[in-house]
N, C-alpha and C positions, 0 to 999 in steps of 0.2 A: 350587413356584416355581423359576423356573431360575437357575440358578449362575452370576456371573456371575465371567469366567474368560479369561485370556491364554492363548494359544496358539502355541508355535513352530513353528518349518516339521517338524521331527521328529517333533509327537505331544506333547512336554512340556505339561502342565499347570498354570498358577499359578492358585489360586483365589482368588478378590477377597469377604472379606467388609466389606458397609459398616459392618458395626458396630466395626469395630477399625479400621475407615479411618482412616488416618495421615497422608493429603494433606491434613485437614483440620484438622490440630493448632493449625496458627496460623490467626489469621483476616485475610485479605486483607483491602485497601480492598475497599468494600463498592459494587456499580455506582452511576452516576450516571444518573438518570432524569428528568433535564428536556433529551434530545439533539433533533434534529427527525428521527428514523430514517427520515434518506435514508443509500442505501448506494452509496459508489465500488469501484467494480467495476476494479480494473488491469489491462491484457493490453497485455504487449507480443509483436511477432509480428514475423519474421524471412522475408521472402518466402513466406509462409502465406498470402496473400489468401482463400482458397477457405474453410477451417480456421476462420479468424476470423471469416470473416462468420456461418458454421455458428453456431459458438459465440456470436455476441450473439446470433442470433436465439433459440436454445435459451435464451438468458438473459433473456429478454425472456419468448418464450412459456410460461417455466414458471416466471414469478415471481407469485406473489400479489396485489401489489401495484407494479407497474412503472411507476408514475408518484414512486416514489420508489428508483428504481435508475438510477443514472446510471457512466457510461462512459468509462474513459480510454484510448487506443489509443495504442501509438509502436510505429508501424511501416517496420519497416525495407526496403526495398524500390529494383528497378530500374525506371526507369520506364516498362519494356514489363511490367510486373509486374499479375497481378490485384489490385487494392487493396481492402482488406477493406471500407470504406464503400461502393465501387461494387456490391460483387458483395453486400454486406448488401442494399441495395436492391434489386439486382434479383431477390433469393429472395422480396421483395414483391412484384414485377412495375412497379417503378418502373424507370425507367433515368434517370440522369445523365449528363447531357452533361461530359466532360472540361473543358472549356474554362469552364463555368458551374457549376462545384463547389456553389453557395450560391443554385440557380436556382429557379424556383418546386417542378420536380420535388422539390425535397427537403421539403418539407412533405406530401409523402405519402407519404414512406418512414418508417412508425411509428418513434417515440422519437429520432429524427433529429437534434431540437433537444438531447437529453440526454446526445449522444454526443461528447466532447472528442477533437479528435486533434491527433497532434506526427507531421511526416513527416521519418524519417532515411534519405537516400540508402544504399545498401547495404553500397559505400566506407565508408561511417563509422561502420558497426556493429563493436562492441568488446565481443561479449558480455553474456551476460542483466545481470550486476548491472549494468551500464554503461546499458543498456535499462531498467531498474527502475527506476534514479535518477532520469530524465529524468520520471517520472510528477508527482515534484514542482509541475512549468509544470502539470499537470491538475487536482490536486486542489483540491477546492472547499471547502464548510463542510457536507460529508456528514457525517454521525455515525460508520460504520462502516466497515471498507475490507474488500473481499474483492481478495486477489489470487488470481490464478489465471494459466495455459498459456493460449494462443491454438488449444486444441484440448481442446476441454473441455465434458462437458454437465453438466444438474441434472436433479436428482429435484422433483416438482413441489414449488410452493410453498416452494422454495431458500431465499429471503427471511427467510420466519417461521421458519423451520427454524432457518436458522445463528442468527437474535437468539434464540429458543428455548434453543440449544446454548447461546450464551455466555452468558445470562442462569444459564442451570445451574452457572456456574462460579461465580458467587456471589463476581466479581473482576474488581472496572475495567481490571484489567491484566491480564485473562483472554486468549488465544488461541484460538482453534477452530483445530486443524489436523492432518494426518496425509499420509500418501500414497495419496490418490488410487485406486480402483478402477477398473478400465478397463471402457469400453464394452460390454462383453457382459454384465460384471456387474449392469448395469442391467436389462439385458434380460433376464437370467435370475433375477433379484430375489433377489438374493443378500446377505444380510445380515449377515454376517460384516465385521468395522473393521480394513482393514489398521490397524500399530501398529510403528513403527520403533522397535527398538529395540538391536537388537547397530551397532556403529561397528569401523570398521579405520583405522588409520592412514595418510594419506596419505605418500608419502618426503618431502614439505617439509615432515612436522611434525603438521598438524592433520589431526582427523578427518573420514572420509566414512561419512556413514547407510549400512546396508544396506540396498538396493531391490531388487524391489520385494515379492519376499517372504522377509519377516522374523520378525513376529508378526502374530496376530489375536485380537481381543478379538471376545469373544460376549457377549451378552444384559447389557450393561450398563442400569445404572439411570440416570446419571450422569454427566458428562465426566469423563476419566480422566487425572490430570494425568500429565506426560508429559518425558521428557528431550531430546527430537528436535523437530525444528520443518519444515516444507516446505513448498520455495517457488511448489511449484504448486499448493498450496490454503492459504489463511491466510487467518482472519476475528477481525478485532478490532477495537477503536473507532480513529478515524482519527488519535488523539495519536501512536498508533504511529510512524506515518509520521513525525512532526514529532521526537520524543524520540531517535528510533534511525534515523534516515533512510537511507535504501541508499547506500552508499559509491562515488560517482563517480570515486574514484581506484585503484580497484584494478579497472581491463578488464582484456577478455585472459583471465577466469577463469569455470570453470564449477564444477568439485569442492571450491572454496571457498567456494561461493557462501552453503549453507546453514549448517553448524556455524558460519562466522564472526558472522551473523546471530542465531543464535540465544543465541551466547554474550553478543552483547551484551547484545540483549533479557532475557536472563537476569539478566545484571547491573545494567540497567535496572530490575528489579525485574517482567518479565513473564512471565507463566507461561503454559506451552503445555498444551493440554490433547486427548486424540482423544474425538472423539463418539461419541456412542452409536449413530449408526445414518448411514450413506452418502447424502451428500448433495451431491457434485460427483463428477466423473466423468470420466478421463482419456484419449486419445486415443494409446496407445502404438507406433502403428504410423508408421512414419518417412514423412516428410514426404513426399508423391506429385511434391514437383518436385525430385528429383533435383539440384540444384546447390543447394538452398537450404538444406543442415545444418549449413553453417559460414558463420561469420562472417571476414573476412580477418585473417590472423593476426599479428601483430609480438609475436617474440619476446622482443622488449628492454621492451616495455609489460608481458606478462606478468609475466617476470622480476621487476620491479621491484613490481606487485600481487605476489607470493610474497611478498617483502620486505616488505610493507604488512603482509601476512595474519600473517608472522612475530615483527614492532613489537608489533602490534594483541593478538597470546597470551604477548608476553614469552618469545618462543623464542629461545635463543641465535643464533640466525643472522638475529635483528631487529638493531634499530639503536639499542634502550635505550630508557633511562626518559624522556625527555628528547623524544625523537621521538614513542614511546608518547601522552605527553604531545601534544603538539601535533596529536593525534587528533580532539580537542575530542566531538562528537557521533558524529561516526566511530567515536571511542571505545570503551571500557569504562564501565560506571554506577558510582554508590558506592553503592548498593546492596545491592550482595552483589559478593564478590572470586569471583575463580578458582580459589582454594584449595574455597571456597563449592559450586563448581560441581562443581568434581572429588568432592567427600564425596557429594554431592547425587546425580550420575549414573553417579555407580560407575568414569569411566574417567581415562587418566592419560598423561600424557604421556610417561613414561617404559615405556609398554605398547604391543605394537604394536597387537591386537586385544582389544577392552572384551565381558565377556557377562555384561551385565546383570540386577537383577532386575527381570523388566518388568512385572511386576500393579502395585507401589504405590510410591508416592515419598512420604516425608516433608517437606511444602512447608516451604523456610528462609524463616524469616519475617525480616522488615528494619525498619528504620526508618521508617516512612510520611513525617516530617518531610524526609528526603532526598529531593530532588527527582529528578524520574529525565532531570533538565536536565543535573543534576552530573556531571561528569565523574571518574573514578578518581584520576587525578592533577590537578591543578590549576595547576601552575608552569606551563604552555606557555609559551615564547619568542617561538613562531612557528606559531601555529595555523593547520590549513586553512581557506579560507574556508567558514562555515557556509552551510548548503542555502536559498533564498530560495522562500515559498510565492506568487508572483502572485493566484490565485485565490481563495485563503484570505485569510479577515480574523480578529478575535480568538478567534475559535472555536477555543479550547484549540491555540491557536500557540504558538510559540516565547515570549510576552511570559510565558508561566507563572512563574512564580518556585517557587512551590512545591507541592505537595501539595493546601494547602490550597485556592488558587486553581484547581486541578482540582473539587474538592471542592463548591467553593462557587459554580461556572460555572452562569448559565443561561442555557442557549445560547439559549433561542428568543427571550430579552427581548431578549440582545446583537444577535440577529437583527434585534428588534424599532427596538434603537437606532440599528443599523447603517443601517439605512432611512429612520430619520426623521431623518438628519442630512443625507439629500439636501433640495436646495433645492423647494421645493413650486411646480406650473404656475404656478401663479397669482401667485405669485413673482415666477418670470420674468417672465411678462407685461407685470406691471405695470414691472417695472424695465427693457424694452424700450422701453415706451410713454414714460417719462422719457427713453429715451434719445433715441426718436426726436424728443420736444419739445425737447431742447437742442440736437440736431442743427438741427432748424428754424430756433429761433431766431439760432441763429449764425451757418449759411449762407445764409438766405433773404433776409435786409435786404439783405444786397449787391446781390441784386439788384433787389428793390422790397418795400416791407414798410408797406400803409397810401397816402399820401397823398407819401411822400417815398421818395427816393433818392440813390445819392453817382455823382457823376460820375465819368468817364474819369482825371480830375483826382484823384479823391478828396475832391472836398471838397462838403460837404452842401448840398443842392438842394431846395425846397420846389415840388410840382409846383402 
């Protein structure tokens, strides 16, 4: 039986036995199985038109079941720009007319009706986390979120696959995620998991993952829990989004995008885990249109995200406990602290570069009763405003209070109630039909009603 076994770029070998598996000491919340397993699929795209459309369609043609994968697009773009819904359809051999976006043609552009989009002029691109945030306006009452690059494929049957993986994690607040294999490894069916796992110091303080090769994990049985998180493959249940929501206030950053992320999550009480075997697939070749790798830059927006990112890890060159505080969801969890996290994944802030053991983590187990709503600190004065879902209704929203009300959510009755609290046809109907007799009765006598009428005068006349 084959060994199942971490791998660094050197040759080093960690060997993984499950019997002395130590990620499994504590026992997580155990998954919730009454979701409707539909899956929100996030890609934001930065003058990529070509790239994105590629990418739904590969998302599309190699899902299992695509009538429960739905899409959320913000793309960023000029508008002499390919736009990835246009050029999505015409890889069907639809075309859309500019002018009639919502025209009969798009009911024959497959899954068309399942695709949500947000258009950002190209001017007011401020960076991926800035782009991720905005997904909030999309998401619906999907059960699962994958996010992923706007340059991305799957290995058939993606769908079952990723619920498969996280289901192996035997953890509500499970993650599927790693980094990404690029396109040829598909094609040459290569089965080896990338697995990030050494970090370097960035000079503001926090860490950046080593990409893209680091580790690789072979012949695993199991999902392999994990200290790294990345932000161009991540599949977990849709609370995510709502509990630790991408931070609107810190554009202008890219090298913070993930460790920040992950610590929270961390501290939210969720755990990342790399799968046993490749199943999204990444696009590492630089953008074919030449002006589209950056976003317009202001250096004073950055700056001030540094500042956030620095609050946010309690780095001396934050701004204290007090602002920390007023991070609210932006936050840290009370979950698990930082000290938590440092024991946990071997690195430290007073270290430039972390080298890890990367086979096995001993999962910190936490309080289930702590809600992963809670925030680390709780005194705020002046909190930022929390992230608002539109499309979302109580399906595991913000109204959570605690643990338990995850716990004891089923979504498809809420669904169910959700529905029958609209007003029924027959309803209306009939309360039209009232209206329209009161209307009659009001305005018609004025002018004859029967055998009598009122004169010029006003005053009653028997004909």
């Amino acid at each position: 039986m084959p060994n199942a076994r971490v791998v660094d770029n050197e040759g080093n070998v960690d060997y993984i036995s499950y019997d002395e598996d130590s990620s499994t000491s504590s026992s997580p919340m155990k998954p919730v199985e009454s979701g409707n397993g539909e899956i929100f699929v996030t890609i934001p795209t930065l003058r990529d038109g070509d790239r994105c459309a590629s990418t739904i369609k590969a998302l599309y043609d190699n899902a299992k079941d695509p009538s429960k994968v739905f899409v959320g697009i913000v793309e960023q773009n000029e508008p002499k720009d390919v736009k990835c819904m246009v050029k999505y359809c015409e890889l069907h051999g639809v075309t859309i007319r500019p002018k009639y976006p919502n025209g009969p043609m798009t009911k024959k552009c497959p899954y068309y009706s399942q695709i949500r989009y947000l258009a950002v002029f190209n001017l007011g691109a401020k960076g991926p986390t800035y782009a991720r945030s905005l997904m909030r306006r999309l998401i619906g009452d999907e059960e699962f979120c994958l996010q992923i690059d706007a340059h991305s494929d799957f290995a058939s049957n993606w769908d079952e696959l990723l619920v498969q993986e996280w289901h192996a994690t035997e953890n509500e607040y499970g993650i599927i995620s790693t980094i990404p294999p690029g396109f040829s490894e598909k094609k040459n069916n290569v089965k080896e998991i990338r697995r990030m796992c050494k970090m370097s110091k960035h000079s503001q303080g926090f860490f950046i993952y080593k990409k893209p090769l680091d580790h690789k994990a072979f012949d695993l049985s199991k999902p392999l829990l994990s200290h790294s998180w990345c932000a161009g493959f991540s599949f977990s249940k849709c609370h995510l989004e709502i509990t630790t929501p991408y931070d609107v206030f810190i554009p202008q950053v890219f090298d913070a995008e993930e460790f920040t992320r992950f610590v929270r999550l961390w501290t939210r009480g969720y755990d990342v885990y790399t799968p046993t075997r490749n199943i999204v697939y990444h696009n590492y070749n630089d953008n074919p249109n030449a002006e589209s790798k950056d976003w317009p830059t202001n250096n004073k927006e950055r700056l001030d995200s540094l500042k956030r990112v620095s609050t946010l890890l309690m780095l001396p060159s934050g701004e204290g406990k007090e602002a920390h505080a007023d991070l609210g969801l932006y936050g840290l969890g009370k979950r698990r602290s930082l000290a938590d996290l440092m024991e946990f994944s071997g690195f430290s802030f007073d270290k430039e570069i972390t080298n890890n053991n990367c086979a096995l983590h001993s999962r910190v187990e936490y309080d289930l009763s702590i809600s992963p709503f809670d925030n680390m600190y709780t005194n705020a004065k002046d909190m930022d405003p929390q992230p608002e879902y539109p499309l979302r209704h109580a399906l595991t929203a913000p109204f959570l209070q605690s643990v338990e009300d995850l716990n004891n959510i089923d979504l498809k009755q809420e669904t169910k109630d959700s529905e029958d609290d609209s007003i029924p046809l027959k309803t209306l109907l009939v309360f039209w039909m009232i209206g329209l007799f009161i209307w009659y009765k009001t305005f018609v006598p004025a002018k004859r009603l029967g055998k009598a009428h009122f004169s010029r005068k006003g005053d009653f006349k028997k004909v």
